[in-house]
NUZA-326508 format. One record per residue (C-alpha): residue in three letters; y, x, z. Coordinates in nm, 2 decimals, padded with zeros to 4 digits, always signed. Layout:
BEGIN
 code     py     px     pz
  ala      Y      X      Z
...
! end
This chain:
BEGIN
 code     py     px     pz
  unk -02.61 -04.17 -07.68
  unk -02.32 -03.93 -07.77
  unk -02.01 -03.89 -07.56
  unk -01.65 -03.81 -07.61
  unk -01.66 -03.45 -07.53
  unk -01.47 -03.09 -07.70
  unk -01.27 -03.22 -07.93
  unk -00.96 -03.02 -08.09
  unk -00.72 -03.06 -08.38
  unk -00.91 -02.89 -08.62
  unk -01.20 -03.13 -08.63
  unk -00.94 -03.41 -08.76
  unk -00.80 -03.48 -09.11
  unk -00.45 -03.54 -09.16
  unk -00.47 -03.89 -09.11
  unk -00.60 -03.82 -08.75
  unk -01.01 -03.91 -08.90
  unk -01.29 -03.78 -08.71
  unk -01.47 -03.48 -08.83
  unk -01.81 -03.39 -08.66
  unk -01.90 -03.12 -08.50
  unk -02.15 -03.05 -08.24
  unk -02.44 -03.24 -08.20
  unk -02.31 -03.58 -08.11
  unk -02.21 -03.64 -08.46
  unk -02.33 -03.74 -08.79
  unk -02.27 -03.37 -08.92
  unk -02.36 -03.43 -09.28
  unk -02.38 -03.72 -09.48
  unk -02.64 -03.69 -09.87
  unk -02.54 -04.07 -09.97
  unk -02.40 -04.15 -10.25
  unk -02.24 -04.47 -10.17
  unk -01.89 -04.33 -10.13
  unk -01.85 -04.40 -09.76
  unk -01.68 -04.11 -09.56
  unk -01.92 -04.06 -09.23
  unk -01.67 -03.93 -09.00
  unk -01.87 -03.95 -08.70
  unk -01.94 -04.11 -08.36
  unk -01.64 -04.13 -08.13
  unk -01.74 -04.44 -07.90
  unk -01.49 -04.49 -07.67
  unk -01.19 -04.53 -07.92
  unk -01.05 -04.87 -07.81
  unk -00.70 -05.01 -08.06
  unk -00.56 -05.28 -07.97
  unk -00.49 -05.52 -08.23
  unk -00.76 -05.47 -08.49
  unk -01.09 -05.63 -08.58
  unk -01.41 -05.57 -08.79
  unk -01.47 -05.59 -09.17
  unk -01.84 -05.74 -09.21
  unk -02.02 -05.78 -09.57
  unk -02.29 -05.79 -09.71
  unk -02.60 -05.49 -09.91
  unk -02.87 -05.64 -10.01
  unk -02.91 -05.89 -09.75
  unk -02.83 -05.68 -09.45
  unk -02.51 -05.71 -09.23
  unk -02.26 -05.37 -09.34
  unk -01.93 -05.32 -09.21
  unk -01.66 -05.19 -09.40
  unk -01.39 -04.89 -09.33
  unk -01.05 -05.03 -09.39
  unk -00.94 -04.75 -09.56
  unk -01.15 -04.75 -09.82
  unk -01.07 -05.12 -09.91
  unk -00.84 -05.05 -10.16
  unk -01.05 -04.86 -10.37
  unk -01.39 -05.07 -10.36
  unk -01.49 -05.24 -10.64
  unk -01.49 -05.56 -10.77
  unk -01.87 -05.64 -10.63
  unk -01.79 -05.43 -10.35
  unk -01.50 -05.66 -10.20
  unk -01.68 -05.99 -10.26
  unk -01.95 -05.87 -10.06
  unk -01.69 -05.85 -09.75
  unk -01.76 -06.22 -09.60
  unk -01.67 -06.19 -09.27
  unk -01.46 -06.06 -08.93
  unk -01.46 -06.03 -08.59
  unk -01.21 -06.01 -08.33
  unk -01.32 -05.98 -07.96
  unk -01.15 -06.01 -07.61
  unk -00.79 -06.12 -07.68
  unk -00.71 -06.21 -07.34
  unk -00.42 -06.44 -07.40
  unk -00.23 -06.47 -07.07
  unk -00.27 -06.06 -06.92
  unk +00.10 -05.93 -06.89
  unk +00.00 -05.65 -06.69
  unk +00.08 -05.33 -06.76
  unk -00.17 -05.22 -07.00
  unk -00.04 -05.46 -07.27
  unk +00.28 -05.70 -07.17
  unk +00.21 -05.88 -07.51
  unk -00.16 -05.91 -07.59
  unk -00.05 -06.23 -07.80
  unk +00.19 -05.95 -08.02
  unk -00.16 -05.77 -08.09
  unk -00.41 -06.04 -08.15
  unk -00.10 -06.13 -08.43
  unk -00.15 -05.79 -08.55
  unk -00.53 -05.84 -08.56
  unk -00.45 -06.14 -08.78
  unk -00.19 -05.96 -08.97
  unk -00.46 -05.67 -09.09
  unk -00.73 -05.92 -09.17
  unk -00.45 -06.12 -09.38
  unk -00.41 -05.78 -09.57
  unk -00.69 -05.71 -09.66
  unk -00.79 -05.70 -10.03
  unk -01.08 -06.02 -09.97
  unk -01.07 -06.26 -09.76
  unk -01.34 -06.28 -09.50
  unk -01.53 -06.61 -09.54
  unk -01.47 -06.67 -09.17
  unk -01.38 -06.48 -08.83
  unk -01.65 -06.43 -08.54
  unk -01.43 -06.42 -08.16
  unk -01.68 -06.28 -07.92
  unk -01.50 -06.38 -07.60
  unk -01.27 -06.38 -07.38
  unk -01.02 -06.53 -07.58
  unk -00.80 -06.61 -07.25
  unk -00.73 -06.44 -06.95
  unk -00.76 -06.73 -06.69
  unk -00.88 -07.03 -06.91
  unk -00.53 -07.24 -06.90
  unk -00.46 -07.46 -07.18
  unk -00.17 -07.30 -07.22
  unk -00.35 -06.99 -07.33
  unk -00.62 -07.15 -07.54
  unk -00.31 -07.33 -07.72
  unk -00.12 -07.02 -07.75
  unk -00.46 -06.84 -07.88
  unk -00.51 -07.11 -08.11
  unk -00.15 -07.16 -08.26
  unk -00.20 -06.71 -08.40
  unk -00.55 -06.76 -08.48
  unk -00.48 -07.06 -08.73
  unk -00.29 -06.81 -08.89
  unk -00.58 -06.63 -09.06
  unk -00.66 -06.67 -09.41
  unk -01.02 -06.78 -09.34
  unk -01.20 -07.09 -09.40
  unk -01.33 -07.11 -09.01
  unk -01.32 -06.92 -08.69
  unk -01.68 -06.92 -08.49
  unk -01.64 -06.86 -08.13
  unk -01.81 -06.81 -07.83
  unk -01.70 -06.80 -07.48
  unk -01.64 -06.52 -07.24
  unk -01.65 -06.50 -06.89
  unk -01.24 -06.56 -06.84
  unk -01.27 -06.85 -07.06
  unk -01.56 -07.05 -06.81
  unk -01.40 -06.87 -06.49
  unk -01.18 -07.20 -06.35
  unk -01.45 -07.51 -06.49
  unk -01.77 -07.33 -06.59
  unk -01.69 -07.37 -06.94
  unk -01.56 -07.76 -07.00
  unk -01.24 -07.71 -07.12
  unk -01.42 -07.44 -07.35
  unk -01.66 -07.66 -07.45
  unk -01.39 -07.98 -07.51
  unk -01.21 -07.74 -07.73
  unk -01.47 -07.55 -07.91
  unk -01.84 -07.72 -07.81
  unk -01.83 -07.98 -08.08
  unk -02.18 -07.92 -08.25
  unk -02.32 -07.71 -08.00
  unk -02.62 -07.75 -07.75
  unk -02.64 -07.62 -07.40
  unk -02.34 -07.44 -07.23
  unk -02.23 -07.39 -07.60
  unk -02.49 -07.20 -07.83
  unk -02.56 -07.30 -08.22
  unk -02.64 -07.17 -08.57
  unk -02.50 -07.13 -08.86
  unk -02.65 -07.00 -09.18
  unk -02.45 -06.81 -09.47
  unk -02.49 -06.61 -09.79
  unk -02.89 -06.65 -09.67
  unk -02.83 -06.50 -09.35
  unk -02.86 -06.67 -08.98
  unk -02.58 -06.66 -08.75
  unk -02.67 -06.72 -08.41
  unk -02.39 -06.76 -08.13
  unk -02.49 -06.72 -07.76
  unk -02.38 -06.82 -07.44
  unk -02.46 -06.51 -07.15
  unk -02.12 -06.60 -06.87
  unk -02.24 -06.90 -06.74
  unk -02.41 -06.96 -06.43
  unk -02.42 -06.59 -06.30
  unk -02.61 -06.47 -05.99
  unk -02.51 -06.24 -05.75
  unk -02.57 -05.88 -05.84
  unk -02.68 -05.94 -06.21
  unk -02.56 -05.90 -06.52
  unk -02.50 -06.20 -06.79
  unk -02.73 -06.46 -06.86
  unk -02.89 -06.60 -07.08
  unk -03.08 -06.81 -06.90
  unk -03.42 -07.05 -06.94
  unk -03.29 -07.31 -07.15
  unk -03.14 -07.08 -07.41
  unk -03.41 -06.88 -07.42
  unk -03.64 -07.15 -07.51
  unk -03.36 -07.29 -07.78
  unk -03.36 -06.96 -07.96
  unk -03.76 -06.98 -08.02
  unk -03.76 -07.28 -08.17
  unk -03.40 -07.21 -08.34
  unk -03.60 -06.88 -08.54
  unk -03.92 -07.03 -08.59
  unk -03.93 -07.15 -08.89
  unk -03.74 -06.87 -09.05
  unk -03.89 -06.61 -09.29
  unk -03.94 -06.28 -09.15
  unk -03.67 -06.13 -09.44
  unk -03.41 -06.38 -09.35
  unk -03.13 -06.17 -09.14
  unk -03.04 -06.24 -08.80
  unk -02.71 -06.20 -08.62
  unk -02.68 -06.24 -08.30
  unk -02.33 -06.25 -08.13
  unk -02.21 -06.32 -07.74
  unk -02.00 -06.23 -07.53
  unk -02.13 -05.96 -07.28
  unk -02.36 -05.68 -07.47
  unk -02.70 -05.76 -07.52
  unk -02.83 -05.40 -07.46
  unk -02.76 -05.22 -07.12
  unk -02.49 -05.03 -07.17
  unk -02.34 -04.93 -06.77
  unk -02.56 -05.21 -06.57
  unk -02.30 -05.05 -06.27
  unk -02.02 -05.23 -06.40
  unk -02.25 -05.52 -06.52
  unk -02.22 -05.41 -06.89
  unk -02.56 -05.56 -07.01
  unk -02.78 -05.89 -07.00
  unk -03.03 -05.96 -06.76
  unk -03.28 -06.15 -06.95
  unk -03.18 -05.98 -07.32
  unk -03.52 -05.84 -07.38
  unk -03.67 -06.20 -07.43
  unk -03.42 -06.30 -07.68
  unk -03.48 -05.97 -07.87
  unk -03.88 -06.04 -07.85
  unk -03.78 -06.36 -08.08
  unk -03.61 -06.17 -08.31
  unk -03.84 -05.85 -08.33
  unk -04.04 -05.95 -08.61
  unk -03.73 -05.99 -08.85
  unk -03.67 -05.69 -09.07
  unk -03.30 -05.71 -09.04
  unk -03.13 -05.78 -08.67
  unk -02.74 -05.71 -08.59
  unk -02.62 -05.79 -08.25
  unk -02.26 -05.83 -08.19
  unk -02.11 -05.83 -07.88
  unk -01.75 -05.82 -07.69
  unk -01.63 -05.74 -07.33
  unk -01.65 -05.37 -07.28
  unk -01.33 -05.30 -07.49
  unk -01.47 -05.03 -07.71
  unk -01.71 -04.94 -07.97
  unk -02.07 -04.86 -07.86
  unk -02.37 -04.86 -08.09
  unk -02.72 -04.79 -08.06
  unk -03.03 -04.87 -08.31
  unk -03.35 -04.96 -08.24
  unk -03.61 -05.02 -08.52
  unk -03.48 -05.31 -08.79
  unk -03.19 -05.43 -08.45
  unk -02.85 -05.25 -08.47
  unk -02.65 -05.33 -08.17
  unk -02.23 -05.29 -08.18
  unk -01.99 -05.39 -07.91
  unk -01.63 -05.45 -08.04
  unk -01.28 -05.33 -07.97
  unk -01.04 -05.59 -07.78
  unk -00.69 -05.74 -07.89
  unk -00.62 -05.65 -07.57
  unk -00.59 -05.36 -07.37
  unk -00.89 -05.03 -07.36
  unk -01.09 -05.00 -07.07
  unk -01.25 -04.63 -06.95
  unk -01.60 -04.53 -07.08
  unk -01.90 -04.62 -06.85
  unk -01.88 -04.43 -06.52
  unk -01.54 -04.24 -06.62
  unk -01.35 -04.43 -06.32
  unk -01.40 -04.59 -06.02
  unk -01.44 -04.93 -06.18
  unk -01.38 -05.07 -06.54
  unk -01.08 -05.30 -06.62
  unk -00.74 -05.26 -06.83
  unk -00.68 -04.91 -06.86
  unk -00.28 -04.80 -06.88
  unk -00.20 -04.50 -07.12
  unk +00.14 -04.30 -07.10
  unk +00.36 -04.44 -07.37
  unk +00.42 -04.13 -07.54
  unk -00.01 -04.13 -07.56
  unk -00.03 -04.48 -07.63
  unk -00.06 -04.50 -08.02
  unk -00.31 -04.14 -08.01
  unk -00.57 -04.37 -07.84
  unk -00.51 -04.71 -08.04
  unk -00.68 -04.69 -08.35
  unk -00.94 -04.82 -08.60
  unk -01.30 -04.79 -08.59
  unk -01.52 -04.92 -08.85
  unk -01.92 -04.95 -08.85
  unk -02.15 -04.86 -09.15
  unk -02.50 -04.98 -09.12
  unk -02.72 -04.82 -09.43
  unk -03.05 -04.96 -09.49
  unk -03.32 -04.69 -09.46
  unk -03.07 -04.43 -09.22
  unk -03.15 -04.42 -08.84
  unk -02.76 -04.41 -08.77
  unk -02.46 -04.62 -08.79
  unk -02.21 -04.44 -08.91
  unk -01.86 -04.44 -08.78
  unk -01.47 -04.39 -08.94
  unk -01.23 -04.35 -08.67
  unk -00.82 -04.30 -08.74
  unk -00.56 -04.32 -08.49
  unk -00.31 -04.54 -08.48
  unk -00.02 -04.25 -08.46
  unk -00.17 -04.05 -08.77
  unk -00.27 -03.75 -08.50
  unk -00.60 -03.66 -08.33
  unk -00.72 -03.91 -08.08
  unk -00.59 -03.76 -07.71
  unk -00.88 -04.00 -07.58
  unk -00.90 -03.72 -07.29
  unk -00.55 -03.66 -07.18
  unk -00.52 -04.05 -07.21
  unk -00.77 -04.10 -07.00
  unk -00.64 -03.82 -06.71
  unk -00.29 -03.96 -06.77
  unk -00.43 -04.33 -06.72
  unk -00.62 -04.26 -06.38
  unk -00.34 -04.02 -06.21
  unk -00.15 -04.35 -06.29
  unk -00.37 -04.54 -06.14
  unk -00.39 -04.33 -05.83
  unk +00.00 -04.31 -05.79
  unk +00.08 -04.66 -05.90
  unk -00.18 -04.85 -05.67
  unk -00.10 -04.98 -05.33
  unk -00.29 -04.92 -05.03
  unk -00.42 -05.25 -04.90
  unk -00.31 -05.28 -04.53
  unk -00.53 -05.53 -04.34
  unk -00.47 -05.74 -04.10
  unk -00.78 -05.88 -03.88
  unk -01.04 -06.08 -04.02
  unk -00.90 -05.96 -04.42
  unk -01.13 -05.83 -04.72
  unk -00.93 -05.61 -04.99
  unk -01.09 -05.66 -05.34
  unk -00.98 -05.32 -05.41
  unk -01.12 -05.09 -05.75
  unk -01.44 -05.40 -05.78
  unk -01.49 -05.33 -05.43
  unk -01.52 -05.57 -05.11
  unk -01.43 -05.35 -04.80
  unk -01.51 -05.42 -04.55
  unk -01.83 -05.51 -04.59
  unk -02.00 -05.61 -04.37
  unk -01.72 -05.79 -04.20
  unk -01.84 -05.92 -03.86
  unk -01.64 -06.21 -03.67
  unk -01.67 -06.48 -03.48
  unk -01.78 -06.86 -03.51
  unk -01.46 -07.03 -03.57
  unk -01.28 -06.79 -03.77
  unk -01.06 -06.76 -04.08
  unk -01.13 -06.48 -04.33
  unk -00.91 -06.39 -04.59
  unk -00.96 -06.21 -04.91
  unk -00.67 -06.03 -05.14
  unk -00.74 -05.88 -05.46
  unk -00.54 -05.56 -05.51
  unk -00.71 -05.52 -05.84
  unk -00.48 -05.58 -06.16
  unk -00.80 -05.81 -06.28
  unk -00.89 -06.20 -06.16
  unk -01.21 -06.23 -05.90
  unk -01.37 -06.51 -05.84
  unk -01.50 -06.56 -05.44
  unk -01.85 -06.74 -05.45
  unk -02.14 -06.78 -05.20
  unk -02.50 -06.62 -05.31
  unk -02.66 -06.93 -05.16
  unk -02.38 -07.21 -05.14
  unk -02.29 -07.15 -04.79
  unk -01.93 -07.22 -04.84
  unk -01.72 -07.34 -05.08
  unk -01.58 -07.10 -05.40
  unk -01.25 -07.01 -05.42
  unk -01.06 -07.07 -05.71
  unk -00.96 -06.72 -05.96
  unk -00.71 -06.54 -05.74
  unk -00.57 -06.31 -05.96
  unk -00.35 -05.95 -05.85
  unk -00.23 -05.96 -05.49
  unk -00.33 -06.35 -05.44
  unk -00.54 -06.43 -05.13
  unk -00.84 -06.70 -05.11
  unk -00.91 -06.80 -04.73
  unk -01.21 -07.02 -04.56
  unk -01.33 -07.08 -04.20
  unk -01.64 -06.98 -04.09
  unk -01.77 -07.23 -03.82
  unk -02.13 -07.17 -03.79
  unk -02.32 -06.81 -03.66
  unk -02.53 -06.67 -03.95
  unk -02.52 -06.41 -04.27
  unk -02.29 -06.52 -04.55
  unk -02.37 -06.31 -04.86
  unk -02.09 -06.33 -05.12
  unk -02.06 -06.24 -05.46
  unk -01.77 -06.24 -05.72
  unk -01.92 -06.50 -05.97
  unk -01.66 -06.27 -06.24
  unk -01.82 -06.01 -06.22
  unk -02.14 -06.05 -06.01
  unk -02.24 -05.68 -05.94
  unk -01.96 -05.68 -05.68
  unk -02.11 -05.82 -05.36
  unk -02.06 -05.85 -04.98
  unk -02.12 -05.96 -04.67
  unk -02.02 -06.18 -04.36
  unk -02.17 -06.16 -04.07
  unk -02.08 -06.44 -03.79
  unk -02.16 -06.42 -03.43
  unk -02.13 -06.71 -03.19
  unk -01.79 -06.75 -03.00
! end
């Protein structure tokens, strides 16, 4: 996989496009299909944009907005259909005080363009803490798109205070399971997957059993040309299994699809685009509404990631996907939103000196837990039979307190510098988990009085 590495101004166009160098690009580009291949810049996040999806020949292509205007006439009614991911209605942190201002700017570009998409994939997320008000507020913008449905499927904010009912009252109608279904279009299956429910203590998502087993018998009777798109939430390839960017049991619901000569898997949650491609499957995650998060392993922990303002607009931007039949790349357009070459770099330095300065040291009393950078500490935490813990998230993110084996009761989502508290009556181990974002565990260990 490339990385975002040695980049100057002279490898940008005036409008602030990629141009590769180096071997983690795409540095030449024989097709005559008029599509500029820019290059690979991955961890380009804008808030407030989505993806352009149409149709070549039967396989799933997505469209650089750019070139739009200039497409023609069979060109533009191939473009059926969008996708926005991880709006997060409801954060008012500092990373983005108005994410519903951007997801209205997501709407606003896909209202612009020169065809309008058949309908709108949301991969997740669409809330921050799954209040009605949020869902209302995300449905009042969304309406607003000149498309004849919106297709959605949950994320793990939108499940975090029910398990997914008031998702499912809202947007289940049709559905089996925790939520998944199918649609078919323009000859070409849509399949929406459910992988934030029900998550186990130091895994990824899940897709669990019963899903699983749905999918087989959902593809069975299909034609091996027919082709498949698969879209959730969380990535459906291990991208950083550290922060829990991946799906535990992904590789069986790929083994359905393998024999398909045409597979795209579209996915939501890490905030920026990835891409891989592995024989006839081409996997893309999407950029959020939102707010960017840092590239896998390029901070302590992932989560909204606050740019200078004078920096801000250099690493919003759009990032468009090209998938040609018979390359072994996707091919990627990236322009900033300022006009000027992506400061991805000094963004990033800028955003974690921030971060250093800006976050408070947790100071704990007895028998306390900081949730601190995805982080339980202490852990181990030893005490005695008849004593109150109490945990405080100092992280700008919601956490979800849960026992690995039902030993106590969950909390409920505590978001930034709220506190969950329980007794602990009886000697034993507690392990814990944060049923959020399940790779963060620890542990209680209580001794008799």
């Amino acid at each position: 996989m490339s990385t975002h590495r040695g980049r100057d101004a002279q490898r940008f166009d005036e409008h602030g496009n990629t141009r590769p160098a180096g071997t983690n690009y795409i540095s030449t580009d024989d097709s005559d299909d008029g599509i500029d291949r820019r290059g690979f810049l991955r961890c380009m996040a804008w808030a407030g944009t989505g993806i352009v999806w149409g149709l070549k020949g039967g396989i799933p292509t997505s469209f650089p907005v750019g070139a739009l205007s200039s497409m023609t006439d069979a060109q533009r009614k191939s473009i059926f259909f969008a996708q926005i991911s991880d709006s997060h209605i409801g954060f008012s942190k500092d990373a983005n005080k108005d994410v519903t201002a951007t997801l209205q700017q997501a709407v606003a570009k896909l209202n612009a363009l020169p065809q309008q998409p058949a309908f709108v994939l949301h991969t997740g997320d669409i809330t921050q803490l799954a209040k009605a008000e949020e869902f209302d507020t995300a449905s009042e913008v969304l309406k607003g798109a000149k498309t004849d449905r919106i297709f959605y499927v949950p994320g793990e904010h939108d499940v975090a205070t029910d398990n997914g009912a008031s998702y499912l009252r809202r947007y289940g109608k049709g559905t089996d399971g925790g939520g998944w279904y199918s649609f078919d279009h323009s000859g070409v299956r849509f399949i929406g997957l459910v992988n934030v429910l029900n998550l186990k203590a130091g895994g990824l998502g899940s897709l669990g059993a019963d899903q699983i087993s749905w999918l087989e018998k959902n593809v069975a009777g299909l034609s091996s040309s027919t082709p498949i798109v698969l879209f959730a939430h969380v990535p459906l390839w291990t991208v950083y299994p550290e922060w829990g960017w991946g799906t535990d049991d992904s590789e069986q619901a790929l083994a359905l699809v393998k024999r398909f000569g045409s597979v795209t898997v579209l996915n939501g949650h890490i905030h920026q685009i990835m891409q891989k491609v592995e024989g006839h499957v081409s996997f893309h995650t999407a950029m959020s509404t939102a707010f960017p998060q840092p590239a896998p392993g390029t901070a302590p922990s992932p989560g909204p990631m606050t740019v200078q303002p004078e920096r801000l607009k250099s690493v919003l931007g759009i990032a468009d996907v090209t998938f040609i039949p018979g390359r072994s790349s996707l091919a990627v357009v990236d322009a900033t939103l300022s006009g000027l070459p992506p400061a991805f770099d000094a963004a990033m330095h800028d955003s974690m000196t921030q971060r250093r300065n800006a976050r408070k040291s947790v100071t704990l009393q007895a028998n306390e837990i900081a949730i601190d950078n995805f982080q339980f500490s202490p852990s181990p935490l030893t005490v005695k039979a008849g004593t109150k813990i109490t945990w405080i998230n100092a992280d700008d993110v919601p956490h979800l307190i849960a026992s690995a084996d039902n030993a106590f009761k969950s909390s409920p989502v505590i978001d930034t510098d709220q506190r969950f508290s329980t007794m602990f009556a009886t000697p034993g181990t507690y392990e814990y988990f944060c049923a959020l974002h399940p790779k963060m565990q620890g542990r209680v260990v209580v001794t008799r009085a």
